[in-house]
C-alpha positions in Angstrom: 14.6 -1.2 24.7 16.6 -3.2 27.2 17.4 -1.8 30.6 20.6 -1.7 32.4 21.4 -3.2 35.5 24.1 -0.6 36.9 23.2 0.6 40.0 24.8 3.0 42.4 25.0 1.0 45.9 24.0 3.7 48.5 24.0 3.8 52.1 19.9 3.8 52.1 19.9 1.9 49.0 19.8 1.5 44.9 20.0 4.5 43.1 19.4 4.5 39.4 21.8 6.8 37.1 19.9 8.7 33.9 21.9 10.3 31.1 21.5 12.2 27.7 23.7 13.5 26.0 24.8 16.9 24.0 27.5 16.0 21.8 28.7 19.1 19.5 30.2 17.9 16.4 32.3 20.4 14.2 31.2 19.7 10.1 33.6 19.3 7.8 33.8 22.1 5.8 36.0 24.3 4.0 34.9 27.2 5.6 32.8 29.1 8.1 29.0 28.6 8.8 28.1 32.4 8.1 31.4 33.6 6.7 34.6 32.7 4.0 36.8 32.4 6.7 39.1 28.8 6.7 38.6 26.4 9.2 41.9 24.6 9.4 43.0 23.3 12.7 46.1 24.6 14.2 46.8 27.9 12.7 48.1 31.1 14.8 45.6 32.6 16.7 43.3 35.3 15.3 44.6 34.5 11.7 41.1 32.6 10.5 38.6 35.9 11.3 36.7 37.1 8.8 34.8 40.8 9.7 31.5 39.0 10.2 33.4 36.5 12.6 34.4 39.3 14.3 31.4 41.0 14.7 32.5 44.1 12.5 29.7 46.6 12.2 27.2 45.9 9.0 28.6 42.6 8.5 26.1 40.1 7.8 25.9 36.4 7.4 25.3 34.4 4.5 24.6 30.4 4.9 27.3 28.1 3.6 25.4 25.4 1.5 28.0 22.5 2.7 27.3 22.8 6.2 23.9 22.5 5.7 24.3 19.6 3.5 26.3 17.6 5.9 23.5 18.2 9.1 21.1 17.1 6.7 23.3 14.1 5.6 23.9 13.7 9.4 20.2 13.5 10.3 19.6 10.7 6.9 22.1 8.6 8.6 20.4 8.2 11.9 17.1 8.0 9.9 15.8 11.2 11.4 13.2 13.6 10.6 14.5 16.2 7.8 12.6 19.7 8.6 12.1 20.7 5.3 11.3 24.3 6.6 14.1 25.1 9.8 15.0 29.0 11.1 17.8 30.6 12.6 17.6 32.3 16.4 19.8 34.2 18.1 20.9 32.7 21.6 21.9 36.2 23.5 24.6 36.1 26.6 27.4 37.6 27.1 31.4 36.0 26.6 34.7 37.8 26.2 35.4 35.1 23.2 31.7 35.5 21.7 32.2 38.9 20.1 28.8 39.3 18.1 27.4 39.0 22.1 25.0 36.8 21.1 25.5 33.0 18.9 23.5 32.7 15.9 21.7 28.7 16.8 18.3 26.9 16.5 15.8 26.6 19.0 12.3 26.7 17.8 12.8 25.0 14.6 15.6 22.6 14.3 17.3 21.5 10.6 16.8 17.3 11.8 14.0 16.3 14.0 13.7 12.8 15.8 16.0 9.8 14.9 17.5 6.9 16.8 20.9 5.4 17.4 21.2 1.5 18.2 24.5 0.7 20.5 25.6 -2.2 21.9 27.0 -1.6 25.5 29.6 -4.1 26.2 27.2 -5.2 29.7 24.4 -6.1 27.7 22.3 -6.4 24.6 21.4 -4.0 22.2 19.2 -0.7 23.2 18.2 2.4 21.3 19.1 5.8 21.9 16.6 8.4 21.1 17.8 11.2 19.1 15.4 14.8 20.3 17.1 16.6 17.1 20.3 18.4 15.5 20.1 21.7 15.2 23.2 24.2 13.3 25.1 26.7 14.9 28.2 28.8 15.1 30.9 27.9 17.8 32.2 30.9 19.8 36.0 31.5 20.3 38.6 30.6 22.7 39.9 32.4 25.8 43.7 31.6 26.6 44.5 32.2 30.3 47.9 30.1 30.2 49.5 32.8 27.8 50.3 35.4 30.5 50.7 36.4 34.1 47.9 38.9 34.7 46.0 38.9 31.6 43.9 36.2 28.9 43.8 36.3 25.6 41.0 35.8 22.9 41.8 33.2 20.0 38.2 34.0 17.0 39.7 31.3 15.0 36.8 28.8 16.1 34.3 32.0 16.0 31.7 31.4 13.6 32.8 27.6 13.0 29.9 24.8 11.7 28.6 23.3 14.7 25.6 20.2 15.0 24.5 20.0 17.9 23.0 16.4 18.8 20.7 16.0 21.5 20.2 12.8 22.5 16.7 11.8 24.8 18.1 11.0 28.3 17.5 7.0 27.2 21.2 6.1 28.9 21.0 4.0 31.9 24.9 3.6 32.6 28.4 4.9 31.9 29.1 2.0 29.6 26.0 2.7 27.3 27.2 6.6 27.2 30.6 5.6 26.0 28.9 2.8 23.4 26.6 5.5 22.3 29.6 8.5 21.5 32.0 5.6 20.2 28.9 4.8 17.4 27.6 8.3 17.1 31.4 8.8 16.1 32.0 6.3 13.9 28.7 7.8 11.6 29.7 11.0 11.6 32.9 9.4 10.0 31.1 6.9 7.5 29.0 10.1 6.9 32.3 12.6 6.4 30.2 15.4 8.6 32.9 15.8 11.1 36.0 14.2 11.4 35.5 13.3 15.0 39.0 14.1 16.6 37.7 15.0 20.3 41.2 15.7 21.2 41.6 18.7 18.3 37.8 19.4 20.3 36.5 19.0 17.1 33.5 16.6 19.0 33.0 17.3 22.3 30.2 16.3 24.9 27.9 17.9 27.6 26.9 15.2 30.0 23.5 15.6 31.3 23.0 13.0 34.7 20.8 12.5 36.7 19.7 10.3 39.9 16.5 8.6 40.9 15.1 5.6 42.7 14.5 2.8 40.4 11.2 3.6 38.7 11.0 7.3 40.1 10.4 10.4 38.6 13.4 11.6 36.5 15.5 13.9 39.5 17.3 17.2 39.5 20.4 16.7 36.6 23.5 18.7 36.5 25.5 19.5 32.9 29.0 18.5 32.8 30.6 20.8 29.4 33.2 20.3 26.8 34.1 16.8 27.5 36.4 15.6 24.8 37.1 11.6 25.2 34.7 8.5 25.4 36.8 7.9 28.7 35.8 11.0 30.1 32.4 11.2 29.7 32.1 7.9 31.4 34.1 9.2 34.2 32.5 12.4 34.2 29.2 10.5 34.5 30.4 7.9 37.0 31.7 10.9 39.6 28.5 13.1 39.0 26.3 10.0 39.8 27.6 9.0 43.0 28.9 12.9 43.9 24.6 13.0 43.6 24.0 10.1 45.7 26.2 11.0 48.3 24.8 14.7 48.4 20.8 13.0 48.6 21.3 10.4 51.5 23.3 13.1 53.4 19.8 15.2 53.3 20.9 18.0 50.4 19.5 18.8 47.4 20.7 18.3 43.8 21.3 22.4 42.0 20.6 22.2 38.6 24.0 23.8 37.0 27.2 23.7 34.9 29.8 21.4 35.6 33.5 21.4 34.3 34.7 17.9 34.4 38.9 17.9 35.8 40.4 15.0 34.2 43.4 14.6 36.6 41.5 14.6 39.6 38.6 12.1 37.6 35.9 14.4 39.7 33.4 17.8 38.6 33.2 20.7 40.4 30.6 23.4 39.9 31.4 26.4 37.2 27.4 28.3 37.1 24.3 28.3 37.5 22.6 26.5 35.2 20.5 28.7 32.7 17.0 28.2 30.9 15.9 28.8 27.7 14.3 31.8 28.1 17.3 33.3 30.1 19.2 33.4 26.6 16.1 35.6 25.2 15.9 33.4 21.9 14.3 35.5 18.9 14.6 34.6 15.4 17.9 36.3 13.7 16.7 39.4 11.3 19.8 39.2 9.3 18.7 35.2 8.1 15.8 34.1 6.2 14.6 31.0 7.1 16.1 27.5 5.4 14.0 26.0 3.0 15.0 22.6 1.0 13.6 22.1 -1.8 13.0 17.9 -2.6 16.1 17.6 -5.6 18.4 18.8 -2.5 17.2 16.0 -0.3 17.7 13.9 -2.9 21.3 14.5 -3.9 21.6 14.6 0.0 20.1 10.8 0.1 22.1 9.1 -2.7 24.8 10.9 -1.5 25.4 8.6 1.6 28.2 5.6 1.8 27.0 2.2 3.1 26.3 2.9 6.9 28.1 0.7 9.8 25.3 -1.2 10.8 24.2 -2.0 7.2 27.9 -3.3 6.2 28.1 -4.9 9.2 25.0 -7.0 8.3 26.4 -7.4 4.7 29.4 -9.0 5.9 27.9 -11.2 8.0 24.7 -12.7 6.3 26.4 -12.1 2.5 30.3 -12.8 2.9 29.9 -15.7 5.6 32.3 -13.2 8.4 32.3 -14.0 11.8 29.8 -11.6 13.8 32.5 -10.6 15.6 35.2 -9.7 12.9 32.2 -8.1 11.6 31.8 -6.0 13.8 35.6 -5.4 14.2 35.9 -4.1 10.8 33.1 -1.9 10.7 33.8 0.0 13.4 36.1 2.4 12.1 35.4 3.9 9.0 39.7 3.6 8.2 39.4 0.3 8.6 36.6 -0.8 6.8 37.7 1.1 3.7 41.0 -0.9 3.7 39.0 -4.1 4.5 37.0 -3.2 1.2 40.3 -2.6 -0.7 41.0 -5.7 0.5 38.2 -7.9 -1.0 38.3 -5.9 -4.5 41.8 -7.1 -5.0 41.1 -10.8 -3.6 38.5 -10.7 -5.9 37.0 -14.6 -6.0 40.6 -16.1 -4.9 40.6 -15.4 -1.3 37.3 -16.3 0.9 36.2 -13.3 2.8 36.6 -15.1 5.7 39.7 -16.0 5.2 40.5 -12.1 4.3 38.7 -11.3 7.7 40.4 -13.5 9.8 44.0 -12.5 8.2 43.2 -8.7 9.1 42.4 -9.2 12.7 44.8 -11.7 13.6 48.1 -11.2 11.6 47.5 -7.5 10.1 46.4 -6.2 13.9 49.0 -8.0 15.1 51.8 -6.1 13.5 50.4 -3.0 13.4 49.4 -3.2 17.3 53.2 -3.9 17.8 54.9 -1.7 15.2 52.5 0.7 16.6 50.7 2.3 13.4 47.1 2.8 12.5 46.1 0.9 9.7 46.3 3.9 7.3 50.4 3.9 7.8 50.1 0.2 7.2 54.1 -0.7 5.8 51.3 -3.5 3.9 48.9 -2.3 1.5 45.1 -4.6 0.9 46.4 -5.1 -2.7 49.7 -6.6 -1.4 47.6 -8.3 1.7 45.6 -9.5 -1.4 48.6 -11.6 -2.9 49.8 -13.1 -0.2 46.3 -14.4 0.3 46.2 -15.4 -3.0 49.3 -17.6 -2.6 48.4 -19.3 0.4 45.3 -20.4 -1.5 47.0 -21.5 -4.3 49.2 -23.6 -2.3 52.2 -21.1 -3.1 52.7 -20.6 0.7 51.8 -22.6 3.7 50.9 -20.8 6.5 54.0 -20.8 8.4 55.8 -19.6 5.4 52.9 -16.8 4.7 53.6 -15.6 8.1 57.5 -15.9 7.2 56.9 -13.3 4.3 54.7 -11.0 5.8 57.2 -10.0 7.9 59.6 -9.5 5.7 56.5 -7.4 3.9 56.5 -5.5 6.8 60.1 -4.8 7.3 60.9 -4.7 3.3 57.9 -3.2 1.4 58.1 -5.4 -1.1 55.6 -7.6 -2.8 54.8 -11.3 -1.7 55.6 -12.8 -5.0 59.0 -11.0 -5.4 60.2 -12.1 -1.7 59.4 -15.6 -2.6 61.0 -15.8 -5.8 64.1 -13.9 -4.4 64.5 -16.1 -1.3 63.1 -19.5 -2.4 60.2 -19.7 -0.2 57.7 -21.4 -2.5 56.0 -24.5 -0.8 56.8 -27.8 -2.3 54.5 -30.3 -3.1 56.8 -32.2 -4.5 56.5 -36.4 -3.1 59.6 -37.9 -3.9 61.2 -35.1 -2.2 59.3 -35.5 0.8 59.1 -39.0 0.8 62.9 -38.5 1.0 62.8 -36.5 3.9 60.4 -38.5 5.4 62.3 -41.4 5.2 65.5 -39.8 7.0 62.7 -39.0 9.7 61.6 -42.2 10.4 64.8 -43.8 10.1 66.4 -41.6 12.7 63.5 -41.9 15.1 63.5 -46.0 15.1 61.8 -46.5 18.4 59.1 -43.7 17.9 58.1 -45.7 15.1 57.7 -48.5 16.6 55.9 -47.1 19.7 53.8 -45.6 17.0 52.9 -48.5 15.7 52.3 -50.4 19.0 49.0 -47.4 19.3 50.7 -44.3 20.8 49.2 -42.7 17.7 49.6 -39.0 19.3 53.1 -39.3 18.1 51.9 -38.7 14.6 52.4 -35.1 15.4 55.6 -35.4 16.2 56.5 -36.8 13.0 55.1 -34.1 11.5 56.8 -31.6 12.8 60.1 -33.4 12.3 59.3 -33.8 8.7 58.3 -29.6 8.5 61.4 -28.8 10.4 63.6 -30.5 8.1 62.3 -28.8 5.0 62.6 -25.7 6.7 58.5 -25.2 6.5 58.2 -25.5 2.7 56.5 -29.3 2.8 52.9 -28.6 1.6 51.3 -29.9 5.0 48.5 -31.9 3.9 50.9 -33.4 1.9 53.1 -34.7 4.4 50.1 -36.2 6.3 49.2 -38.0 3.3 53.0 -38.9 2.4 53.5 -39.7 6.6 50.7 -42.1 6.9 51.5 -44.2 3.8 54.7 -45.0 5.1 53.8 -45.2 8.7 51.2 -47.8 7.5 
């Protein structure tokens, strides 16, 4: 494990910022962890409660299988520890949107034990991140306090939602290496299809444990910063809290252990509890639940279940296809994009260089989406069209200018390559007595380059070329015209 180099400069010195992280992450399911209910996202308030979500009197819970599934599927994916025995408490407190008055979660005996996550912080090389465990739970509701004057209201459509918790050890070192961690955290749980990962529909959201120490020092006093919902945030959650921390130790105070609410507009936390123990919840194990026991064909159909991970296709399409490192890396990082990349290859099949398909995604296919302004799933270009225009620049159909030519018409049209060329006559010629001809004209009209040319001033070679290109409107086969250009430049 590598360590970080951010520091917080202080007024008696270095401080040393540590982090771990709580990230809840919604699972995909159809419906509720203990009830029928749907878990659709935007639906009027109150219309997604089922009586056990609501706490009705003899209403008890029954596990959904799927949610379990996907935690379990979760855990696999970060090669973690699968309890094969877990158990159900009940975390008790009191909350106008929790109305059971308690949250059915996991405490003693977690569904997934200890894995690891491997990030790569922009600042420096790659570090593991120790996963402490994921435990299941249900999410509580919503209170609304912008509704009315005088009064809030109480949306239950989240009560009784899937959660995983993830509880990361406290292994981060710098804001950078929290925001590589929930960037690649996310980007599983999307390979994995366990949660979709929209932190602004809050279905993943952080608490940001930080605290301060001397370089070396025993681990200080941390505070927990809740409900942070954007990679951007938590780093400028943790930023803030760091120094806030600093700033309160050299001036002689002492770091609270409590709740923080991070305010996005003023980039800064302020204090929202007390921060509560374990025991201050009065955990016991729920009488209404048996405890989960999975059985080794469920493990199984859990295991063979999984798609090809990040890292692993990453790898693949670097040491296997011949990719850059960095495209690599590029088109793995988003599950959207790396399933359109795959697309991709299927229909290039061995026509196109995957390299070639690589470098054509990043640079033109990013390109235009960047400045159309669409995600690569509302791409006006689909990988089997991508696919053909490939295939007739490697044929020598196209040259490169005139590929680029028809992709934006592609773009703009929605047609296939091969019909725009045969429609508009943009097939590349290869053709040497036509551009010998052309060639000819060039030379003749540009006398004295030629013979400067001759005389050594050989850089105007390019110059030639270009003439030659211009005056076929970019349909000359290139290599051609070199070939064609120095025979008759001698």
């Amino acid at each position: 494990m590598t360590t970080s180099s951010y520091r917080i400069q202080g007024a008696t010195g270095e401080w040393e910022v540590v982090i771990g992280l709580e990230v809840h992450a919604q699972i995909t399911s159809n419906a509720k962890l203990f009830s029928g209910a749907a878990t659709a996202f935007g639906a009027e308030p109150n219309t997604q409660v089922s009586l056990v979500d609501a706490a009705m009197p003899g209403m008890l819970p029954v596990p959904n299988r799927e949610c379990i599934r996907q935690a379990v599927r979760t855990g696999m994916a970060i090669e973690a520890e699968i309890n094969r025995w877990s158990r159900f408490d009940r975390k008790n407190y009191f909350y106008a949107d929790l109305p059971q008055g308690y949250q059915i979660s996991q405490l003693y005996h977690p569904l997934v034990g200890e894995g690891s996550i491997a990030i790569e912080p922009a600042e420096g090389e790659e570090k593991v991140v120790g996963i402490e465990r994921i435990h299941v739970e249900q999410d509580a509701g919503k209170l609304m306090h912008d509704q009315h004057p005088t009064r809030s209201y109480v949306d239950l459509n989240r009560s009784g939602v899937a959660l995983m918790e993830i509880v990361s050890r406290p292994d981060m070192r710098s804001p950078a290496e929290a925001g590589a961690y929930v960037r690649k955290l996310r980007s599983i749980l999307r390979y994995v299809g366990s949660c979709d990962g929209n932190m602004e529909e809050g279905s993943m959201r952080a608490d940001v444990n930080v605290s301060v120490r001397r370089p070396g020092e025993e681990f200080g006093t941390r505070t927990e910063t809740k409900n942070v919902n954007s990679v951007r945030f938590v780093m400028a959650a943790i930023e803030h809290e760091a120094r806030r921390q600093v700033d309160v130790l050299e001036s002689g105070g002492r770091i609270v252990q409590e709740t923080r609410l991070f305010d996005p507009d003023r980039g800064e936390t302020r204090s929202m509890r007390s921060k509560e123990d374990a025991h201050d919840y009065r955990y016991f194990p729920d009488p209404d639940l048996l405890p989960l026991e999975l059985d080794e064909a469920f493990i199984a159909e859990c295991r063979a279940s999984l798609p090809e991970l990040p890292d692993t296709k990453r790898a693949r399409y670097r040491d296997v296809l011949g990719i850059t490192a960095y495209n690599a890396a590029v088109l793995t990082a988003e599950v959207e994009t790396a399933r359109w990349f795959e697309r991709l290859l299927a229909a290039c099949g061995d026509r196109v260089t995957p390299k070639a398909a690589s470098n054509w995604v990043i640079s033109d296919l990013f390109g235009a989406l960047h400045r159309i302004g669409k995600d690569i799933d509302a791409s006006p270009v689909g990988p089997e069209q991508g696919a053909e225009l490939l295939a007739l620049v490697a044929d020598g159909t196209l040259s490169g200018t005139l590929a680029k030519q028809v992709f934006e018409i592609m773009l703009e049209t929605g047609d296939d390559p091969a019909k725009i060329v045969a429609e508009r006559g943009m097939k590349q010629t290869s053709d040497t007595g036509a551009i010998d001809a052309v060639i000819a004209d060039v030379l003749t009209a540009n006398a004295d380059k030629v013979a400067q040319y001759r005389d050594g001033k050989e850089a105007l070679f390019g110059f030639f070329v270009g003439q030659t290109m211009k005056a076929m409107a970019g349909k000359a086969n290139p290599q051609v015209v070199n070939a064609q250009l120095k025979k008759a430049l001698g």
